[in-house]
Each structure stands twice: as structure tokens, then as C-alpha cells.
C-alpha positions in Angstrom: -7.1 -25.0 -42.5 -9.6 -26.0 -40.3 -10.6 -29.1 -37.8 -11.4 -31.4 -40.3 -8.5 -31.1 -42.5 -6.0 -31.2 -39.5 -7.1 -34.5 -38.4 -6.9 -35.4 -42.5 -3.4 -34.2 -42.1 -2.6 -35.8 -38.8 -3.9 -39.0 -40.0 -2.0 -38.8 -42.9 1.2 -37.9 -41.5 1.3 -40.7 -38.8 -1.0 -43.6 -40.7 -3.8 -43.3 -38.1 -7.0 -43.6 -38.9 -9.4 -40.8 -39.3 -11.3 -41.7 -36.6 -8.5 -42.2 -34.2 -6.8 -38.7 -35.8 -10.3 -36.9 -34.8 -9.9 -38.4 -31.3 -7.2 -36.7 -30.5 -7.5 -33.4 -32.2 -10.9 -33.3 -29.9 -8.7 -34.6 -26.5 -6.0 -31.7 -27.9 -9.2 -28.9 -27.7 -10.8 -30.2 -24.8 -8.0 -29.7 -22.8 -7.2 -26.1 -24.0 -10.8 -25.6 -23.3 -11.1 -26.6 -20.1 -7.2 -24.6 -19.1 -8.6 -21.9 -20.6 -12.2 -21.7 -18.5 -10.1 -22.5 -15.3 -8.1 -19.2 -16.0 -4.5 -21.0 -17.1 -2.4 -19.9 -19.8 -1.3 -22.3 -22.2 2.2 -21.8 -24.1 2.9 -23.7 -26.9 6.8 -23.0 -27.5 7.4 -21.9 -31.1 3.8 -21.8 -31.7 2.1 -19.1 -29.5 0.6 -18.4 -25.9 -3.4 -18.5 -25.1 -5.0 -16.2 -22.5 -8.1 -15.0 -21.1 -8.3 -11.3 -21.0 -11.1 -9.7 -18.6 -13.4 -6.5 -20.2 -14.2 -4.5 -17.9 -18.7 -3.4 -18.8 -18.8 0.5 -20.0 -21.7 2.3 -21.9 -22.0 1.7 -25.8 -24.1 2.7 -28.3 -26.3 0.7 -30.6 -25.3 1.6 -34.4 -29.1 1.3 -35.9 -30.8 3.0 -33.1 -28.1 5.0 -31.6 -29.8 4.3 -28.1 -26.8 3.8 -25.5 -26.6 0.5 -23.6 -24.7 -0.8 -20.7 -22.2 -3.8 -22.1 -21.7 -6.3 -19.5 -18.0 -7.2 -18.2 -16.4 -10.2 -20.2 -14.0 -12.6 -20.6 -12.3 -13.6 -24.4 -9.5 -15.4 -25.1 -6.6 -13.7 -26.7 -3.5 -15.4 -28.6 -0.2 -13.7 -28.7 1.6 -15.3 -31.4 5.1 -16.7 -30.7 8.3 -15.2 -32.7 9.6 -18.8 -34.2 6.3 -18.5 -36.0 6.1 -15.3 -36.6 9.4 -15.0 -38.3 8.2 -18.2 -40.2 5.2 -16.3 -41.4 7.1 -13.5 -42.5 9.7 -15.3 -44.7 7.4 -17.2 -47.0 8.1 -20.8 -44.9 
């Protein structure tokens, strides 16, 4: 599934309209966006957690040129996924 087909479904669902469905699917994002970039974790019981794991920099290699390169420290998020859906998942629904 992806952003445009959830805001189908969310429209669909609850009788919005696409444009009000898209409205809040971006307010939903924005927000997880913006707790993630301040360093929050967002749960989402059932569902799954979000969090931003630090990478520490260390020396890597290019693959075509095999010259070794410094990669600088970053931040990703991560998403552990929670066990309701999970054990969802694993049954078949």
C-alpha cells in the first residue's frame, strides 16, 4: 500500500472526501516527522514503535574503486514492529 491508496482507503472507510482523507494522512506524517527530528519516540500500541538510532562515522570502502573513505556519523529511523501485529502477520490475518 502506499500514501495514495491509504487516503483512498481512509476516504472510503469514513465517506470523506479525498481531499479531506489526504489532509489528514499528511497532518498524521507531519507530526511523526517532526517527533521524530526532535528525538521522541512514537508508539503506536498494537502497531509498532519508531526511533532514531545514532551511527557512529568509521572507515568504509568504496566497492568500484576499493579506495577507503571516512563515513560520517548518522541518524536513521528504525521501526520495531509491535507483537499484536506481528502475530497478525504470521497467521495469515
Amino acid at each position: 500500500m502506499n500514501k495514495s491508496e491509504l487516503v483512498e482507503a481512509l476516504a472510503a472507510r469514513n465517506g470523506l472526501t479525498y481531499k479531506k482523507s489526504e489532509e489528514i494522512v499528511n497532518i498524521v506524517f507531519d507530526s511523526m516527522a517532526d517527533a521524530l527530528t526532535t528525538g521522541d519516540r512514537i508508539e503506536i500500541r498494537g502497531f509498532g514503535s519508531f526511533v532514531v538510532k545514532d551511527y557512529q562515522a568509521y572507515m568504509g570502502r568504496n566497492p568500484k574503486t576499493g579506495e577507503v573513505i571516512k563515513v560520517k556519523p548518522k541518524k536513521l529511523p528504525f521501526f520495531k514492529v509491535g507483537k499484536e501485529l506481528r502475530d497478525k502477520v504470521n497467521s495469515g490475518g
